[in-house]
N, CA, C and O atoms as a CHARMM CRD file, in Angstrom:
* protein
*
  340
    1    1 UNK  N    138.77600 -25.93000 120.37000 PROA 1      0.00000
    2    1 UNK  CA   139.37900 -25.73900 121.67700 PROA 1      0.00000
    3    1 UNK  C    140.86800 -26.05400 121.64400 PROA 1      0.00000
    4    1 UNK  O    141.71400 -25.32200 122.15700 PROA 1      0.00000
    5    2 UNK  N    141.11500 -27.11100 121.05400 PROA 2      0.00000
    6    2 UNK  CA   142.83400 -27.55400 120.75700 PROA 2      0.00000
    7    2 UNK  C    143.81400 -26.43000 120.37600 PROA 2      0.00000
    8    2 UNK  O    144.89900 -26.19500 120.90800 PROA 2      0.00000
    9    3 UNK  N    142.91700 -25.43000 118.80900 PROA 3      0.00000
   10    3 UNK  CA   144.17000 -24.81500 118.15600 PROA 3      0.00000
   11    3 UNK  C    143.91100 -23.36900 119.32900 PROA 3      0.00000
   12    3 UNK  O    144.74600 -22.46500 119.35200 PROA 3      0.00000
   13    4 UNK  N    142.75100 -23.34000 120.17400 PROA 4      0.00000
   14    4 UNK  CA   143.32400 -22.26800 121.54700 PROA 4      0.00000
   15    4 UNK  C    144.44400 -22.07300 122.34400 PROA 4      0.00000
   16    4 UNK  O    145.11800 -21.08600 122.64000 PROA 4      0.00000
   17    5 UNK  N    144.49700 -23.85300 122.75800 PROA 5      0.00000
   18    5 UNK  CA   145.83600 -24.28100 123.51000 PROA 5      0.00000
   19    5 UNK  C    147.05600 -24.29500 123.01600 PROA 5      0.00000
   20    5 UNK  O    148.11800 -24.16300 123.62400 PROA 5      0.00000
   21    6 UNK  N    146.85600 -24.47200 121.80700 PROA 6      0.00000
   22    6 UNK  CA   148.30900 -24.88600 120.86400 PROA 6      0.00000
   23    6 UNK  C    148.47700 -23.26800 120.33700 PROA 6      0.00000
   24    6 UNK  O    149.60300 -23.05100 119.88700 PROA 6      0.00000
   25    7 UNK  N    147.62900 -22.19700 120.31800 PROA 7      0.00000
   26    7 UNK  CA   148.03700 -21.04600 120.22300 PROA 7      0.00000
   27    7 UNK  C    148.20700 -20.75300 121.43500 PROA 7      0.00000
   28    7 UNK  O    148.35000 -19.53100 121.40000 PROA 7      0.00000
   29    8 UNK  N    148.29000 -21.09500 122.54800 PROA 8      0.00000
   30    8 UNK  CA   148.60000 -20.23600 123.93500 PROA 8      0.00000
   31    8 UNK  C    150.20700 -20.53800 124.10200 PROA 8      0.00000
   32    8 UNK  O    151.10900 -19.73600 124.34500 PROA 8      0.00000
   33    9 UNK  N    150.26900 -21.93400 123.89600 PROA 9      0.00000
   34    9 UNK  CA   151.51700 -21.97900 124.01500 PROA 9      0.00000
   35    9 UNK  C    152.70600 -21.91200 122.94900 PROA 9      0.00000
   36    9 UNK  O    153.81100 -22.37300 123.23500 PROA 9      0.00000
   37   10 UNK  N    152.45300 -21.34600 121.76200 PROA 10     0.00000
   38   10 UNK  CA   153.31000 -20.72500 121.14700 PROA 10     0.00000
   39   10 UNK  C    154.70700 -19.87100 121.42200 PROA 10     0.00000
   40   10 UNK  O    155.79000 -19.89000 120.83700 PROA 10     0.00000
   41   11 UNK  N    154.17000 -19.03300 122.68500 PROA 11     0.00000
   42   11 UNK  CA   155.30100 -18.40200 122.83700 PROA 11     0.00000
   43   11 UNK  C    155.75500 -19.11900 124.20700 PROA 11     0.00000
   44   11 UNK  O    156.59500 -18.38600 124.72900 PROA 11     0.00000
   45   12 UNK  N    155.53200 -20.24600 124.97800 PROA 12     0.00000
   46   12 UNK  CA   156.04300 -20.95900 126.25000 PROA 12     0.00000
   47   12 UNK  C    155.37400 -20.70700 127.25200 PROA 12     0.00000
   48   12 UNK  O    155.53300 -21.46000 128.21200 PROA 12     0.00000
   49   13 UNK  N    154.25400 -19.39800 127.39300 PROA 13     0.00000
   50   13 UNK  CA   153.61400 -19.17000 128.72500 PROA 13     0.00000
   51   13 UNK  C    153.59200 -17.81100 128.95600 PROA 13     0.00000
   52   13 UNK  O    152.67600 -17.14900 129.44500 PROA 13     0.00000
   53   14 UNK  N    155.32300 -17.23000 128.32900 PROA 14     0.00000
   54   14 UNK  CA   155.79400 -16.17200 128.72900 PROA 14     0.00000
   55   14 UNK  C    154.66000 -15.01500 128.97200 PROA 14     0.00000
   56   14 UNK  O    154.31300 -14.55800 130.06100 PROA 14     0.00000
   57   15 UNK  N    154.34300 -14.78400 128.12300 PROA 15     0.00000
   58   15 UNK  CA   153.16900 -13.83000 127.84800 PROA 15     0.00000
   59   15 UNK  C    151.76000 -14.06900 128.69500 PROA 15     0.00000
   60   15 UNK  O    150.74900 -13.37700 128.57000 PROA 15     0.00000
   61   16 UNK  N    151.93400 -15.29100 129.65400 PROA 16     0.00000
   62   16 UNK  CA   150.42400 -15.55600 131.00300 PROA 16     0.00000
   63   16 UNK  C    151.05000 -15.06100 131.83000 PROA 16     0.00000
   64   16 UNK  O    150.50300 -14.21200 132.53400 PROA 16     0.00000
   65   17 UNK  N    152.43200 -15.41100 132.04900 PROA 17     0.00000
   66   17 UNK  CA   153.27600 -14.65300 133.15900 PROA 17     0.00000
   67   17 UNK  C    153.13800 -13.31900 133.40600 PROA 17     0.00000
   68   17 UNK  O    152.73200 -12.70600 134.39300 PROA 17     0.00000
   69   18 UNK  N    153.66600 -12.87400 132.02300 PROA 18     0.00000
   70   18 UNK  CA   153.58400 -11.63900 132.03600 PROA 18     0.00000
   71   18 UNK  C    152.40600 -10.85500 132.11600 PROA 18     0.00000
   72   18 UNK  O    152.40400  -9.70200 132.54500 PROA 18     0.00000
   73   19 UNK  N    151.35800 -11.48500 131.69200 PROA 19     0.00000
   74   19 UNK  CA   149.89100 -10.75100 132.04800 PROA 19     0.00000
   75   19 UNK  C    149.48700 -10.74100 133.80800 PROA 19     0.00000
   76   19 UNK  O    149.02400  -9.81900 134.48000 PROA 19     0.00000
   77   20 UNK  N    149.85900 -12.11000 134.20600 PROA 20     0.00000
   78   20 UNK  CA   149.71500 -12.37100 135.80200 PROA 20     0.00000
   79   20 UNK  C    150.05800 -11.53900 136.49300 PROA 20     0.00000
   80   20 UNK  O    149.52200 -10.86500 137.37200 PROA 20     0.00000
   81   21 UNK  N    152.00800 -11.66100 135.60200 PROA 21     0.00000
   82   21 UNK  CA   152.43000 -10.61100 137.16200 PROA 21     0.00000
   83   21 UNK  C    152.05200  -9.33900 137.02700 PROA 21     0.00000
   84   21 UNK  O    152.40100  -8.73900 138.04400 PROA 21     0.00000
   85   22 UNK  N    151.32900  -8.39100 136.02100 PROA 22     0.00000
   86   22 UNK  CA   151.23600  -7.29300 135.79300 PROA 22     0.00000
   87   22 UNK  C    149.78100  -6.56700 136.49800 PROA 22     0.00000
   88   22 UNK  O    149.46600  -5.46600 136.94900 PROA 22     0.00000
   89   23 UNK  N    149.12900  -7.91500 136.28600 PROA 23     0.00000
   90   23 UNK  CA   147.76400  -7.58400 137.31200 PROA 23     0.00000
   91   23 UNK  C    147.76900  -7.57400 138.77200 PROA 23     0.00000
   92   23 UNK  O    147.06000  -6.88300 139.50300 PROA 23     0.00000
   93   24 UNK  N    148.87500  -8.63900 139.18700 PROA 24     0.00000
   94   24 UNK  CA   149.37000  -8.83300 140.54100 PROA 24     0.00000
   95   24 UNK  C    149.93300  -7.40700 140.87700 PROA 24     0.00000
   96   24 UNK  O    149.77400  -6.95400 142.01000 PROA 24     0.00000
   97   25 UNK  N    150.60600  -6.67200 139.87800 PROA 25     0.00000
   98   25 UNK  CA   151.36500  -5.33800 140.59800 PROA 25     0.00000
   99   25 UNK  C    150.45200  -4.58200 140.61600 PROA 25     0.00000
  100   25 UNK  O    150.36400  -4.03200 141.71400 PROA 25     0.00000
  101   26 UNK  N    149.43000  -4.16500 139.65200 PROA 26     0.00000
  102   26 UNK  CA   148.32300  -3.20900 139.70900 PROA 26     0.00000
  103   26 UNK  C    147.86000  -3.36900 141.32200 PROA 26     0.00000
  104   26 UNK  O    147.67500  -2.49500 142.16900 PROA 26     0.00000
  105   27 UNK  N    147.74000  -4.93600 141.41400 PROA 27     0.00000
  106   27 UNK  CA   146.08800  -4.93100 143.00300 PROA 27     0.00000
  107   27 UNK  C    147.27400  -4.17800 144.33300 PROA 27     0.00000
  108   27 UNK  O    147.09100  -3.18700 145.03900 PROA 27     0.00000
  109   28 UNK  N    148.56200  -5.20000 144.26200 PROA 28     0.00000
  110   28 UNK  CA   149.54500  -4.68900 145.27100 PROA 28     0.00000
  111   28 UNK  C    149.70700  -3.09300 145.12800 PROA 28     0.00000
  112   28 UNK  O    149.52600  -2.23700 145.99400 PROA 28     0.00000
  113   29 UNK  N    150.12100  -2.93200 143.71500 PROA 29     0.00000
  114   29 UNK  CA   150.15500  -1.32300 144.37700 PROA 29     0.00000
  115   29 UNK  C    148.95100  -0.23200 144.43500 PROA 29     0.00000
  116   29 UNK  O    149.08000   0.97900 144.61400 PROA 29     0.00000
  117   30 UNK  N    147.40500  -1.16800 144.18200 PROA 30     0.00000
  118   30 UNK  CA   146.87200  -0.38700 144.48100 PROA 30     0.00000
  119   30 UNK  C    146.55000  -0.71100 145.82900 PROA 30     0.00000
  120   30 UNK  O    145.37800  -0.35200 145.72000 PROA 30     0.00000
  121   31 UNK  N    146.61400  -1.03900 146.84000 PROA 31     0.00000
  122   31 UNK  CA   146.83800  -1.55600 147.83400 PROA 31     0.00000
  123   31 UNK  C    148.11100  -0.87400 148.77600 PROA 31     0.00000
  124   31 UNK  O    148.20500  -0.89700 150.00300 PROA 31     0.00000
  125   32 UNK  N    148.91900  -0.35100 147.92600 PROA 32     0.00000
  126   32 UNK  CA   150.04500  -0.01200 148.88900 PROA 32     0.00000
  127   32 UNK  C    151.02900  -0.40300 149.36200 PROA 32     0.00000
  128   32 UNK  O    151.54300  -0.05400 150.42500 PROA 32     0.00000
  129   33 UNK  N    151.53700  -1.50600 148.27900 PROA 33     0.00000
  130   33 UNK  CA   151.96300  -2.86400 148.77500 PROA 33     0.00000
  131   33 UNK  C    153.68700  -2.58600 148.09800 PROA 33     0.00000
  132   33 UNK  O    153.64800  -2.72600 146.87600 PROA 33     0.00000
  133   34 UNK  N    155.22800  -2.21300 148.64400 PROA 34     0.00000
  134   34 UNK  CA   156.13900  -1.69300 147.65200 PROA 34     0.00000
  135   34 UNK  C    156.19100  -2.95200 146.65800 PROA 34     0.00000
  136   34 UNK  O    156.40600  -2.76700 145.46000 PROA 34     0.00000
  137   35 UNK  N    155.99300  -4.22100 147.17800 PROA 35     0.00000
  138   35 UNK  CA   156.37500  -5.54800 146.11000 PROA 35     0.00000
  139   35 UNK  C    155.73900  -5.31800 145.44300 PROA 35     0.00000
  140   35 UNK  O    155.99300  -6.28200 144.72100 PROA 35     0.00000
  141   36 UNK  N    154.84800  -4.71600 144.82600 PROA 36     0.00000
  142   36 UNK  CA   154.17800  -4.32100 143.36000 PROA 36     0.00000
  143   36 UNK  C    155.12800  -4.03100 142.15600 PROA 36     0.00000
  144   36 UNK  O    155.01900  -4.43800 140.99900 PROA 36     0.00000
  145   37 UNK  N    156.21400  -3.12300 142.77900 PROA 37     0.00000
  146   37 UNK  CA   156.93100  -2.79800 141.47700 PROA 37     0.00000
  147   37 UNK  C    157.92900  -4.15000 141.27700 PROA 37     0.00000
  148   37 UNK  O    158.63000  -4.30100 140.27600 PROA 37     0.00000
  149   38 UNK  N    157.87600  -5.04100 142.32600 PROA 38     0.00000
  150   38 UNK  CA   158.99100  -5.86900 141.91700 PROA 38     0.00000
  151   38 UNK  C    158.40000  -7.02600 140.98200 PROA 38     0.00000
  152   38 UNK  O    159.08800  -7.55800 140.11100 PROA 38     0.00000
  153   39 UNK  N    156.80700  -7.43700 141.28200 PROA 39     0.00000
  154   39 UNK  CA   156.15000  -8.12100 140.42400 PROA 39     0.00000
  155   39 UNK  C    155.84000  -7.12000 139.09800 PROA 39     0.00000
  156   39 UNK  O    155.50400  -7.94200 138.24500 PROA 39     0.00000
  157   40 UNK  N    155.81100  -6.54800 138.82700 PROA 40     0.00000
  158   40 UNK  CA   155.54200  -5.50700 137.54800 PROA 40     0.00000
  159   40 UNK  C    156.80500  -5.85000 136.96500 PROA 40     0.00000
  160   40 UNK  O    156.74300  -6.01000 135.74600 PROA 40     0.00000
  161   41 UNK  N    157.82200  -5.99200 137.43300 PROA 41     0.00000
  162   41 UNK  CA   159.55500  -5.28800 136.92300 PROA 41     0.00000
  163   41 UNK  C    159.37700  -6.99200 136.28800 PROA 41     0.00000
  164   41 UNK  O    159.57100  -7.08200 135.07600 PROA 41     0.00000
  165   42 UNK  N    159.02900  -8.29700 137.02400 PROA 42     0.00000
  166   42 UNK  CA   158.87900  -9.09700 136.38000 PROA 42     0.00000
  167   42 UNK  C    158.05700  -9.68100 135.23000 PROA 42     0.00000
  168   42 UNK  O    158.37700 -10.64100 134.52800 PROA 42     0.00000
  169   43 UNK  N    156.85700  -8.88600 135.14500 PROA 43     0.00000
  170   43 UNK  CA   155.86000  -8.66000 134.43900 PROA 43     0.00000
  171   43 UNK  C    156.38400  -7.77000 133.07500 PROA 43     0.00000
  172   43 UNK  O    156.15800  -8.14800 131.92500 PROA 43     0.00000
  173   44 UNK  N    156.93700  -6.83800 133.33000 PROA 44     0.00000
  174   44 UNK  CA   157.18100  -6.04300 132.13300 PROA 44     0.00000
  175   44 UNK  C    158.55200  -7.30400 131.59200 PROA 44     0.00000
  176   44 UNK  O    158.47800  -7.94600 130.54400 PROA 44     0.00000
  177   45 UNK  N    159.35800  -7.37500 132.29100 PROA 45     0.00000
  178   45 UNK  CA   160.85400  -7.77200 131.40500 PROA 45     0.00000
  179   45 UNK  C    160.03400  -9.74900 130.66900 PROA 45     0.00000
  180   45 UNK  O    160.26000 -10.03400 129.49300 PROA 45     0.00000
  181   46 UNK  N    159.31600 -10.62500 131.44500 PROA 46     0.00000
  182   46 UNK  CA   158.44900 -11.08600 130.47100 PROA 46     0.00000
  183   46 UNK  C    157.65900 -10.85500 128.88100 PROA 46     0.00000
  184   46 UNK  O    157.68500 -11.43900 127.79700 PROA 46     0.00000
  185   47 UNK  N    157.02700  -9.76000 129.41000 PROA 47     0.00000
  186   47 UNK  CA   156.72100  -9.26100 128.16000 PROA 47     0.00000
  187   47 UNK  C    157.89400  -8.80500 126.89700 PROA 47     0.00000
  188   47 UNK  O    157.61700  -8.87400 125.69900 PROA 47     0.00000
  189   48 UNK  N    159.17300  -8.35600 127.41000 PROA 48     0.00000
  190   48 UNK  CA   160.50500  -7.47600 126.61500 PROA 48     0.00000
  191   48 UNK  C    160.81600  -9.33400 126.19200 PROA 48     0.00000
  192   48 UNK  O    161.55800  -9.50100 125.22400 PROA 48     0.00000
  193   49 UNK  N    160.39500 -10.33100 126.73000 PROA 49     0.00000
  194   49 UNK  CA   160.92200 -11.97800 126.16200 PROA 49     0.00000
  195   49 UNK  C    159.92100 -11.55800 125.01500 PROA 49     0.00000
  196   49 UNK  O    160.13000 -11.30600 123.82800 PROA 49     0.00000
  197   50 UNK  N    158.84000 -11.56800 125.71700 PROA 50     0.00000
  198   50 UNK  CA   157.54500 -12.02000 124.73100 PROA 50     0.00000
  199   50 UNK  C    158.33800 -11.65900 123.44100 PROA 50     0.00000
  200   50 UNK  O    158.81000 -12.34500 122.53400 PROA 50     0.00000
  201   51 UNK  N    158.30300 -10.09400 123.74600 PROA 51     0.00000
  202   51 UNK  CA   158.66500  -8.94500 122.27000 PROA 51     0.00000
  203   51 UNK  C    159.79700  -9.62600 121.42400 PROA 51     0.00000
  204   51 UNK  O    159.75600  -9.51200 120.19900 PROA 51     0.00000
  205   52 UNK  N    160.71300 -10.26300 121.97300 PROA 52     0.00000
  206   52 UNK  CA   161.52400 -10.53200 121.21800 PROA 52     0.00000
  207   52 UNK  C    161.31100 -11.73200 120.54700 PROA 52     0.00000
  208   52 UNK  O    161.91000 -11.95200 119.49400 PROA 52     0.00000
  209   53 UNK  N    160.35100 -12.72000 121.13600 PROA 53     0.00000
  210   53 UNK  CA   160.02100 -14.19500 120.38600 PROA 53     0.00000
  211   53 UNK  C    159.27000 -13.69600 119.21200 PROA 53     0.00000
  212   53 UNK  O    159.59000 -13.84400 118.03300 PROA 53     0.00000
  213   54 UNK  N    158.10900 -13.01300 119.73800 PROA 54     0.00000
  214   54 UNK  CA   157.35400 -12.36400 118.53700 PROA 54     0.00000
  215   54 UNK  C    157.92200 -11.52400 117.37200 PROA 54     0.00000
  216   54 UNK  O    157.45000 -11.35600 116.24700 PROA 54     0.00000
  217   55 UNK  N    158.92600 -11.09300 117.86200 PROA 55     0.00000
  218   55 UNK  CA   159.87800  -9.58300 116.61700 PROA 55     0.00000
  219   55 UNK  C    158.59100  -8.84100 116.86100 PROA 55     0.00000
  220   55 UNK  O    157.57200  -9.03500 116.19800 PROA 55     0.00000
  221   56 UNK  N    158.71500  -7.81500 118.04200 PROA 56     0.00000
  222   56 UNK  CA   157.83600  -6.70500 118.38000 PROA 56     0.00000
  223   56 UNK  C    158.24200  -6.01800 118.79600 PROA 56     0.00000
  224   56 UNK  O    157.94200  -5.84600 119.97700 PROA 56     0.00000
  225   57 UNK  N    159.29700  -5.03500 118.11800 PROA 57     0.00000
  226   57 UNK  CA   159.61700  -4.06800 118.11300 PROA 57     0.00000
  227   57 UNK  C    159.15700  -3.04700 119.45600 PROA 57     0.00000
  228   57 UNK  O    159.97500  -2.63100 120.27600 PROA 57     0.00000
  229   58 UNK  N    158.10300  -2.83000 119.48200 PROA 58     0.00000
  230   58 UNK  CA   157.10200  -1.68000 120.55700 PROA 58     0.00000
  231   58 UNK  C    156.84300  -2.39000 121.76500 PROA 58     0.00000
  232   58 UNK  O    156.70700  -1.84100 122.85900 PROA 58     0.00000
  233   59 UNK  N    156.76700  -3.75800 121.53000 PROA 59     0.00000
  234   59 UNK  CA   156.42200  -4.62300 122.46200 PROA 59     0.00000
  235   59 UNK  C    158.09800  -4.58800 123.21400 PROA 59     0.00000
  236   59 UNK  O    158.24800  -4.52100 124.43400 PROA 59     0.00000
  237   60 UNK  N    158.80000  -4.62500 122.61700 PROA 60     0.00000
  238   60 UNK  CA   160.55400  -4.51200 123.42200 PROA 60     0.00000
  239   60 UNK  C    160.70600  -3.11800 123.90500 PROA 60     0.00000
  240   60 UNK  O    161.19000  -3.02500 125.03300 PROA 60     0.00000
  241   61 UNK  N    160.45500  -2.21700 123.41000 PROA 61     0.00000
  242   61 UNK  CA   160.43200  -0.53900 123.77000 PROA 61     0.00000
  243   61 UNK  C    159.75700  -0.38300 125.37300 PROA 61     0.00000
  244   61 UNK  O    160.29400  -0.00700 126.41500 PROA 61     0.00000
  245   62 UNK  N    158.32700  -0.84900 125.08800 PROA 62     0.00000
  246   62 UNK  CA   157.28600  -0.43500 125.48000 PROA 62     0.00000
  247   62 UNK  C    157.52100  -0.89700 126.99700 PROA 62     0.00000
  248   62 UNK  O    157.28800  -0.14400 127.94300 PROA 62     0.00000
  249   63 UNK  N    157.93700  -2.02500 127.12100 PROA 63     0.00000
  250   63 UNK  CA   157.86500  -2.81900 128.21000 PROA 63     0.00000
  251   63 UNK  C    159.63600  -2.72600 128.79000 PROA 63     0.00000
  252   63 UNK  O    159.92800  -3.23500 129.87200 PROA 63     0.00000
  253   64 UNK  N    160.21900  -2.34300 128.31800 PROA 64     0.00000
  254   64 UNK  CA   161.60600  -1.62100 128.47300 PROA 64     0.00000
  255   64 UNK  C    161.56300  -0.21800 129.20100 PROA 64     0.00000
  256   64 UNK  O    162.38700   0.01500 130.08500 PROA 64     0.00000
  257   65 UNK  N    160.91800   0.41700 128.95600 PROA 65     0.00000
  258   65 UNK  CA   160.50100   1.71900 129.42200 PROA 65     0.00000
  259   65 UNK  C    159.49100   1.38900 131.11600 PROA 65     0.00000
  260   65 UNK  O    159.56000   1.60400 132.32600 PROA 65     0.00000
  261   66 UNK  N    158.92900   0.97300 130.44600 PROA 66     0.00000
  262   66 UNK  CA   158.01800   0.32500 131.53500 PROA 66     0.00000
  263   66 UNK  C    158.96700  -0.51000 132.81800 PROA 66     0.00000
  264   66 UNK  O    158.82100  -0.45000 134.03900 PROA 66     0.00000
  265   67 UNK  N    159.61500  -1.01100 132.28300 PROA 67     0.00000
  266   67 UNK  CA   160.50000  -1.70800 133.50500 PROA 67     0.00000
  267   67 UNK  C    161.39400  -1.13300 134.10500 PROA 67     0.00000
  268   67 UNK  O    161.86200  -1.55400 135.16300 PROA 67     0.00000
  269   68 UNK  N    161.97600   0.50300 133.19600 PROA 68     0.00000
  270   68 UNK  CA   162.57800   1.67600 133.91300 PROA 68     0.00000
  271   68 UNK  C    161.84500   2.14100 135.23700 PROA 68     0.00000
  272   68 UNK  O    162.32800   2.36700 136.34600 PROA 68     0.00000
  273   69 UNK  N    160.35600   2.22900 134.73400 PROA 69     0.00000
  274   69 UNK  CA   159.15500   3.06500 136.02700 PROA 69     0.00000
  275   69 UNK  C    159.26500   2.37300 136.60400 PROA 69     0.00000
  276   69 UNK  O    159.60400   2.95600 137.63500 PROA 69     0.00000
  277   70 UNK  N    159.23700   0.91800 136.90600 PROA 70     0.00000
  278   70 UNK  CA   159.01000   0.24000 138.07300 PROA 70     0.00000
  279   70 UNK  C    160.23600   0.63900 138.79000 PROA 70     0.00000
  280   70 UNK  O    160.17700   1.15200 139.90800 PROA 70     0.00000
  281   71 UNK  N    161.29600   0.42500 138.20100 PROA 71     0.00000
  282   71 UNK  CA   162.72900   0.32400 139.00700 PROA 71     0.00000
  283   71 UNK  C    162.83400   1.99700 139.71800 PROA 71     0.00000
  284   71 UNK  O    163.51100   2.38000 140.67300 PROA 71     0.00000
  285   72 UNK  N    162.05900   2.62000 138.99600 PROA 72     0.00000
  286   72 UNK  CA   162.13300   4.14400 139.35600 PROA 72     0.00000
  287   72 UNK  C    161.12000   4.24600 141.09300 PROA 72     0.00000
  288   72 UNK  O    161.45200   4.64300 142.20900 PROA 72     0.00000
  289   73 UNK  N    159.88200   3.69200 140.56000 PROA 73     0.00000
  290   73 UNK  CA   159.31100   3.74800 141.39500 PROA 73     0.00000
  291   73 UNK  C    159.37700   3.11700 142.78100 PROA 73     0.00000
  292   73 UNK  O    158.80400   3.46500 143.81300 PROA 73     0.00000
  293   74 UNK  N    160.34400   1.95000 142.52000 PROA 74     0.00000
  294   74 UNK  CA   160.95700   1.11300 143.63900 PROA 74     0.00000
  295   74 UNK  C    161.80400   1.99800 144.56800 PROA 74     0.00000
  296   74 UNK  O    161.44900   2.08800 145.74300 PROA 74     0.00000
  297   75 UNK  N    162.90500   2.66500 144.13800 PROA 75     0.00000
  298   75 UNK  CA   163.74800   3.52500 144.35000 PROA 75     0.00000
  299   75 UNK  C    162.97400   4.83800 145.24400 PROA 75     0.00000
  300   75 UNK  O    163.37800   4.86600 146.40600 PROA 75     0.00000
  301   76 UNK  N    162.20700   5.64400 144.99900 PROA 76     0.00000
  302   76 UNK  CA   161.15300   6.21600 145.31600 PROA 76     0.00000
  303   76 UNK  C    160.58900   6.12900 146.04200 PROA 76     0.00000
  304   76 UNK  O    160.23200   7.18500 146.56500 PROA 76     0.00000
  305   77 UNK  N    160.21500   5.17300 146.47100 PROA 77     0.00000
  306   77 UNK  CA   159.09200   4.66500 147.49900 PROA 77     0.00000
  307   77 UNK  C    159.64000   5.02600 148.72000 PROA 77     0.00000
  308   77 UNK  O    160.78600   4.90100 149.15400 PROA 77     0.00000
  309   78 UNK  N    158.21900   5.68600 149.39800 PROA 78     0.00000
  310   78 UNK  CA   158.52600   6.33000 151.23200 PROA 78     0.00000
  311   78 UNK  C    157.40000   6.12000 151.46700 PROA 78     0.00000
  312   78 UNK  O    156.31000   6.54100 151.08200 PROA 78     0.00000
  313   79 UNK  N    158.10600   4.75700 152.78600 PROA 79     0.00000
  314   79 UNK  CA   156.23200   4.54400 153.53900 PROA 79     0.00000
  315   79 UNK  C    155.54100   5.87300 154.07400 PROA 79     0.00000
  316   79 UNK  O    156.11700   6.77000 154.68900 PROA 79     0.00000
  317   80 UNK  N    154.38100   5.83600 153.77100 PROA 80     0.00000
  318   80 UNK  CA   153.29900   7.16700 154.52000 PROA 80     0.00000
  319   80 UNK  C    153.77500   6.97200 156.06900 PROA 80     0.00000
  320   80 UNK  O    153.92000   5.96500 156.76200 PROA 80     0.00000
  321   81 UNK  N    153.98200   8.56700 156.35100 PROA 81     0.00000
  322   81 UNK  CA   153.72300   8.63300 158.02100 PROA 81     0.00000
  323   81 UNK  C    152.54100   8.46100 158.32300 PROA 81     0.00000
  324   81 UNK  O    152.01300   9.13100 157.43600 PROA 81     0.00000
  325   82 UNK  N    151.52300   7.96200 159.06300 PROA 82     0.00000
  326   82 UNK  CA   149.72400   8.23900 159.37600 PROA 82     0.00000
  327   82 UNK  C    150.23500   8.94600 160.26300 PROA 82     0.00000
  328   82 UNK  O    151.27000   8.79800 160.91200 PROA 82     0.00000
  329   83 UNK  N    149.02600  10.17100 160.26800 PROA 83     0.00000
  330   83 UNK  CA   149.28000  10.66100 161.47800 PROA 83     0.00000
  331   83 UNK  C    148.14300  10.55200 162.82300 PROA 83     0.00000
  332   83 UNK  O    146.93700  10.35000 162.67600 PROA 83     0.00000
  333   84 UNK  N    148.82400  10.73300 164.10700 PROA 84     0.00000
  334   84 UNK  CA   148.32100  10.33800 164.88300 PROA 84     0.00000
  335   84 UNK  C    146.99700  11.27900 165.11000 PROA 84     0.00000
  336   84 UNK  O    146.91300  12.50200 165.00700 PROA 84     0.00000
  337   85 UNK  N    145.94900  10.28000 165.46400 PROA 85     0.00000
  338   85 UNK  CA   144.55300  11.09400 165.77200 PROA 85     0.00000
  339   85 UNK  C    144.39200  11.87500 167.03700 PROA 85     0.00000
  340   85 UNK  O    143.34300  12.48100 167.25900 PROA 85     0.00000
């Protein structure tokens, strides 16, 4: 159970963060929620730490790109009209 903990915190947390906030943006924006992309945008650029503590190349790309869509999708965003019944 020890070398679990002492492997979790290897990289400082960064990488729980980054899993947290990334699930947090999924429920919000599946939900409808615009703060989704802003927890994601924090979620991905976590992970672009992770990538770089680790030397992960794809892991810096990947989540770089990824933190473009959010910012894209932030930008983007138009509340639904409902329309009236």
């Amino acid at each position: 159970m020890d070398l679990i903990f002492s492997n979790a915190a290897n990289y400082y947390y960064i990488d729980l963060v980054g899993m947290i906030c990334m699930l947090a943006s999924i429920w919000l924006l599946g939900n409808q929620k615009r703060s989704g992309f802003v927890i994601g945008l924090v979620g991905a650029s976590s992970f672009v730490v992770f990538g770089v503590l680790a030397d992960s190349l794809f892991a810096i790309l990947g989540n770089s790109i990824l933190a473009i869509i959010y910012i894209r999708g932030w930008l983007c965003w138009k509340p639904q009209k409902h329309p009236v019944d």
